[in-house]
N, C-alpha and C positions, 0 to 999 in steps of 0.2 A: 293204745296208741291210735289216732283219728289217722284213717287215713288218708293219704295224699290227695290232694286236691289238684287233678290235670293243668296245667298250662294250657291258655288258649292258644299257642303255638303248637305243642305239641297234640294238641285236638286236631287241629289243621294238617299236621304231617301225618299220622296216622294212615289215614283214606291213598296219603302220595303213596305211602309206603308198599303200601296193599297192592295199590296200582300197580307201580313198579316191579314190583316181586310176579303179580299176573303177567304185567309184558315179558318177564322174563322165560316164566311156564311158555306161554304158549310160542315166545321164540324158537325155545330148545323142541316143542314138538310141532312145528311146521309143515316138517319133512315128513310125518304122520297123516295131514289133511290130507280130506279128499277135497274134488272143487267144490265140493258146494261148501262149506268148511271154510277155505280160504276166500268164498267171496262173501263170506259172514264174518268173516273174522276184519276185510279191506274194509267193511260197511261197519262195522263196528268202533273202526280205529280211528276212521273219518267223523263218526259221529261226538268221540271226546273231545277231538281236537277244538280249543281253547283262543281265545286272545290272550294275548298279556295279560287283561284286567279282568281273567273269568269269564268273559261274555263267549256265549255258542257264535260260533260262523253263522251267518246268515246267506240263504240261497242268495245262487250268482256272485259271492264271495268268491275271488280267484286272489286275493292278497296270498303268497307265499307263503310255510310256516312262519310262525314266531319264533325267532331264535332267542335262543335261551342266555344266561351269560356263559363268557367264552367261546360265543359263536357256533355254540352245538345247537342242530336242529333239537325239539321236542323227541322222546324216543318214539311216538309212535309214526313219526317219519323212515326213521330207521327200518320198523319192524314194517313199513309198507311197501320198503322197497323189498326186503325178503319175499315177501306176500307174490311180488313180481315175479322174481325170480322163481320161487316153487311154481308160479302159472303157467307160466310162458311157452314151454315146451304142450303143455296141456290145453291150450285155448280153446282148439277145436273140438275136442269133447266135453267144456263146459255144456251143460244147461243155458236155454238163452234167457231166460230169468239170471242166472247165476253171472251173464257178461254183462246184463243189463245192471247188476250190479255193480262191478267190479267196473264199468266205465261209471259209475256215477260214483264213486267210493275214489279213483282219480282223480275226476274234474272239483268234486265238491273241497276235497283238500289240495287245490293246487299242485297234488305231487307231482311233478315234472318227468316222468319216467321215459324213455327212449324212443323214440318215436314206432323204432322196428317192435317193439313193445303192444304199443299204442295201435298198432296196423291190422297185431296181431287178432286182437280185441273185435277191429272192426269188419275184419274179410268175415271172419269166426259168428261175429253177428249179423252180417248180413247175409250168410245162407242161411238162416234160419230166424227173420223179421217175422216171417207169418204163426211161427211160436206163441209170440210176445205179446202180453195185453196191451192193451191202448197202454195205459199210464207206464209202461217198462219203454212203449215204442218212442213216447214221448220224450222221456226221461234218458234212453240214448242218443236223441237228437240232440238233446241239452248238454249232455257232457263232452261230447264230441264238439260240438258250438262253445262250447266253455273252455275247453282241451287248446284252442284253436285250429281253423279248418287248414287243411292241406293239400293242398289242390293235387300235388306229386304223390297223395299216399291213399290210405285206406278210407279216411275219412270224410274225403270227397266222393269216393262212390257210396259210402255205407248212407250219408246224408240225401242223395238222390234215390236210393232204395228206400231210404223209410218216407218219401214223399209219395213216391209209387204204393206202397204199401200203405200209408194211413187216408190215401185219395182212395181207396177202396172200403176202409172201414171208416169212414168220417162221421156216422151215425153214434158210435159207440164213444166217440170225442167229449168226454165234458168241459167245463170251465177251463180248469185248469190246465189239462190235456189240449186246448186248442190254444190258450194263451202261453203256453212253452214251446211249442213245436213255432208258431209265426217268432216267438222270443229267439230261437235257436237258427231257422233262417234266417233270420234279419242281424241276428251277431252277424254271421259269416257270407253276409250280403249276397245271398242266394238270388239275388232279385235280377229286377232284366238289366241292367248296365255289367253286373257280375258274372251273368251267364254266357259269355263269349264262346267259350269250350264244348259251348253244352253241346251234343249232337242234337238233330233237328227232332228226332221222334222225344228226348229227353226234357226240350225246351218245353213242346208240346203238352208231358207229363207237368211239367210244373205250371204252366199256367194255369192247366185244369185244376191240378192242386191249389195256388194260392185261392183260385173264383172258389172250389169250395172251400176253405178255409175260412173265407169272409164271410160267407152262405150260412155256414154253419154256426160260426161266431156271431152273426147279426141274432139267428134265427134262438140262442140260448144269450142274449146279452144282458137279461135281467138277473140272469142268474150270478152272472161275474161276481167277483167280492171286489171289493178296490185295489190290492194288489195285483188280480188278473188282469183287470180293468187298465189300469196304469200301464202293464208289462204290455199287453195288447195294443193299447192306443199308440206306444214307443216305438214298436216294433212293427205294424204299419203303416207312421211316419219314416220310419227308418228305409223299410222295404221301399218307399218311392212309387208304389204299385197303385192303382189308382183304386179307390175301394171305397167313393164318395157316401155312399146309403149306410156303408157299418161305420163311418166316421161321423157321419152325422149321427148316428144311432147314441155312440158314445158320446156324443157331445151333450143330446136329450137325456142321456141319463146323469150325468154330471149336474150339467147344468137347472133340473130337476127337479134333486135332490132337495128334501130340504137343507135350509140354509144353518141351522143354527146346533148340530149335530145329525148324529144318526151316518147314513154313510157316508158324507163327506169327511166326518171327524175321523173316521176310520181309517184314511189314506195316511201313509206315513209321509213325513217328510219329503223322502226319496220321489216315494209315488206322485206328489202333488208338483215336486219337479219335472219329474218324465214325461208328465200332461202336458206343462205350460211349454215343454220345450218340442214335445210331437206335436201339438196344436198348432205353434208357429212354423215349426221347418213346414207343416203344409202351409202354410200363407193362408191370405184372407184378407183381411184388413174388418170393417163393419164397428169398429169402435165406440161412431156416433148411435148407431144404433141401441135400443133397446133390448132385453133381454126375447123377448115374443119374436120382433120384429129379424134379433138373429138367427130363432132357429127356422123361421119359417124362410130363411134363406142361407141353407146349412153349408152349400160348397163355398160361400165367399167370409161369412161372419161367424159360425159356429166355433172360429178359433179364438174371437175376440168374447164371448160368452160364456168358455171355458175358463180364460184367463181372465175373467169377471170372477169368476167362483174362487179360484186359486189364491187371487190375491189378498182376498177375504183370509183364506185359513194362513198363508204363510206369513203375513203380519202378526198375526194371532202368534205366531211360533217362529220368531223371526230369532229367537235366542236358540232355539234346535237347527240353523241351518250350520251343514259344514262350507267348505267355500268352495265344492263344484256347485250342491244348493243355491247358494247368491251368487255366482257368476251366470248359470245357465236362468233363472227366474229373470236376472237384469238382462240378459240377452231377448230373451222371449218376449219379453215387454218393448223392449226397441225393435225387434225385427217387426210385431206389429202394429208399429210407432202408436203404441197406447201410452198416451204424456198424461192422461189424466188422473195418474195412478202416482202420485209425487210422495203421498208420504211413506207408500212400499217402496218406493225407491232411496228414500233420506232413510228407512230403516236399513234397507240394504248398504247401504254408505255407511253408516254408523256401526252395523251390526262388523263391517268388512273391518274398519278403522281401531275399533272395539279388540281385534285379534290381533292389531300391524300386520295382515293378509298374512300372518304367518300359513303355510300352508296353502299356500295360493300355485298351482301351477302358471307355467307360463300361457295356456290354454284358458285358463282362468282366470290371470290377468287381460290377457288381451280381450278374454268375454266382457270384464267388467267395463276397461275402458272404449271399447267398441259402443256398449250399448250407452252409457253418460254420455259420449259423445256426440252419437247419433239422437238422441234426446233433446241433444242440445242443453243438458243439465249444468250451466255453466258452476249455477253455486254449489255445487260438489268440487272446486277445486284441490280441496284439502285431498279428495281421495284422490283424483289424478296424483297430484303429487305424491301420494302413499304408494301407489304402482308406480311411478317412474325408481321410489328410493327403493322400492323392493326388489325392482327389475335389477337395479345397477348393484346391491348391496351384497347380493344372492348370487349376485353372477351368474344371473338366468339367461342373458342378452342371445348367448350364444345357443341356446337351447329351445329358441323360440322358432317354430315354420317359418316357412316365405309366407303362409297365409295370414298366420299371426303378426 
């Protein structure tokens, strides 16, 4: 008798099944770990965790689990809330490696866990900052930034200690390690209009922090990859902090680059939106100018020089934008009323029309038709009309800011 030849069904269930039966094991011995154990096992659970369609979460990812059918989270939800619970009592004898874990094993799967939880984490890591290598020190700023900051809890002082703490080691800062920490302040608008609270010797501390943070970031900026690059250029547009020589810096190198691959092609999607849309919240204008002529005049046109480059690749892949991508690109381009740029714009029109804006926030419509507007892009009517039916059909009206 030959035999049986597997289903590609049950090839597929096989691996769940294993799975399964492991979450099960190490549920039943939980109660067994030591911390270091359970902040291997929180970094582990975070690391499976899946979308719908199999695709890994990708950093800054804070979408919620994927529920499953019948409204059950994923089990490895379940078994990170335990993961909690065995911690909690224990925090302060974690390893600061081991918290720096276990805040990044939180933030990276969205798990919501209770704030007095969450406080626990950070009073716990912040006696003990000067433990922690640069990329742990980094990498707690991010999850706490990602977590959401809380001004009434632990996470508002842990955030101001590791600014104090990495304004002391800022030499040991690479790429990465300085494009997440400015990534992490500028989530939780650590910047001077945020700082009200601050006491006066703390403001102090951070100012020094952000000048070397720019310092430092100018002084390795060849090194960035284009993710860094991107996250860094976003984040101090975001910060509002004035940082004119590492902005032009990034602008020299963008703009650069060669044009027909190499590191431009590298930039994702996302990335090529976070330029066009830092580029513009700093203003500028410099349109009519030449590409030479902008950089050697970096604080007013190096944003229109940028979004010279940008419009180039997002044409090119104007079928990969989602629709914060074409809302924020069409905003960036109106804000610095660059009109010369019509057939990114009739793709962005087409590409939006192409979906019936499904998936359009009300954020994202209002970007879309703000920017046709201000353009003065009459003959896009058809999309106006697409956002007017989407707005009323969706019954978004009511969900929209006073800004919006």
């Amino acid at each position: 008798m030959s035999a049986m030849t597997p289903s590609p069904s049950s090839s597929l269930e096989r691996p769940n099944l294993l799975f399964a039966g492991l979450l099960q094991q190490v549920s039943r011995d939980l109660v067994f770990c030591d911390r270091e154990k359970l902040a291997t096992i929180a970094w582990a659970l975070t690391i499976t965790l899946t979308w719908k369609d199999g695709r890994k979460r990708n950093a800054g990812d804070t979408t919620p689990f994927v529920v499953q059918e019948g409204g059950a989270p994923p089990p490895q939800a379940a078994l990170l809330a335990d993961v909690a619970l065995a911690a909690r009592e224990a925090l302060p004898e974690f390893a600061p490696r081991d918290l720096a874990s276990l805040a990044w094993a939180f933030a990276k799967s969205a798990a919501r866990e209770e704030a007095a939880f969450l406080d626990g984490i950070a009073r716990a890591a912040r006696r003990r900052l000067r433990e922690l290598q640069a990329s742990e020190l980094t990498n707690t700023a991010w999850a706490f930034a990602t977590l959401g900051f809380r001004r009434d809890g632990g996470g508002a002082e842990l955030l101001r200690a590791v600014a104090a703490e990495a304004l002391r080691r800022l030499d040991a800062f690479g790429p990465q390690d300085l494009a997440l920490a400015t990534w992490a302040f500028a989530t939780v608008q650590l910047s001077e209009e945020g700082r009200a609270d601050c006491a006066e010797e703390e403001e102090v501390e951070l100012e020094a922090f952000f000048a070397g943070l720019a310092g430092r970031t100018l002084s390795r900026l060849t090194e960035f990859n284009p993710q860094d690059l991107s996250n860094a250029a976003w984040a101090w547009a975001k910060l509002a902090t004035p940082q004119e020589e590492l902005l032009a810096g990034i602008a020299t190198r963008v703009v650069r680059a060669p044009p027909d691959g190499g590191f431009i092609a590298e930039f994702t999607q996302q990335g090529l939106t976070n330029l066009a849309w830092a580029f513009a919240t700093l203003g500028g204008g410099g349109g009519g100018l030449n590409k030479q002529q902008q950089l050697r005049r970096p604080h007013t046109a190096a944003p229109a020089a940028v979004l010279e480059v940008v419009a180039a690749w997002v044409l090119r892949r104007i079928g990969d934008c989602n629709p914060q991508d074409l809302a924020n690109t069409a905003w960036a381009f109106a804000k610095l009323e660059l009109r010369q740029h019509e057939d990114l714009l009739a793709a962005i029109a087409a590409q939006a029309l192409r979906t019936d804006l499904d998936g359009f926030t009300p954020q994202n419509l209002a970007s879309m038709a703000w920017a046709f507007a201000a353009l003065e892009l009459r003959q896009h009517h058809e999309l106006m009309e697409g956002i007017a039916r989407r707005t009323l059909r969706a019954g978004l009206l009511g969900e929209f800011n006073p800004q919006d």
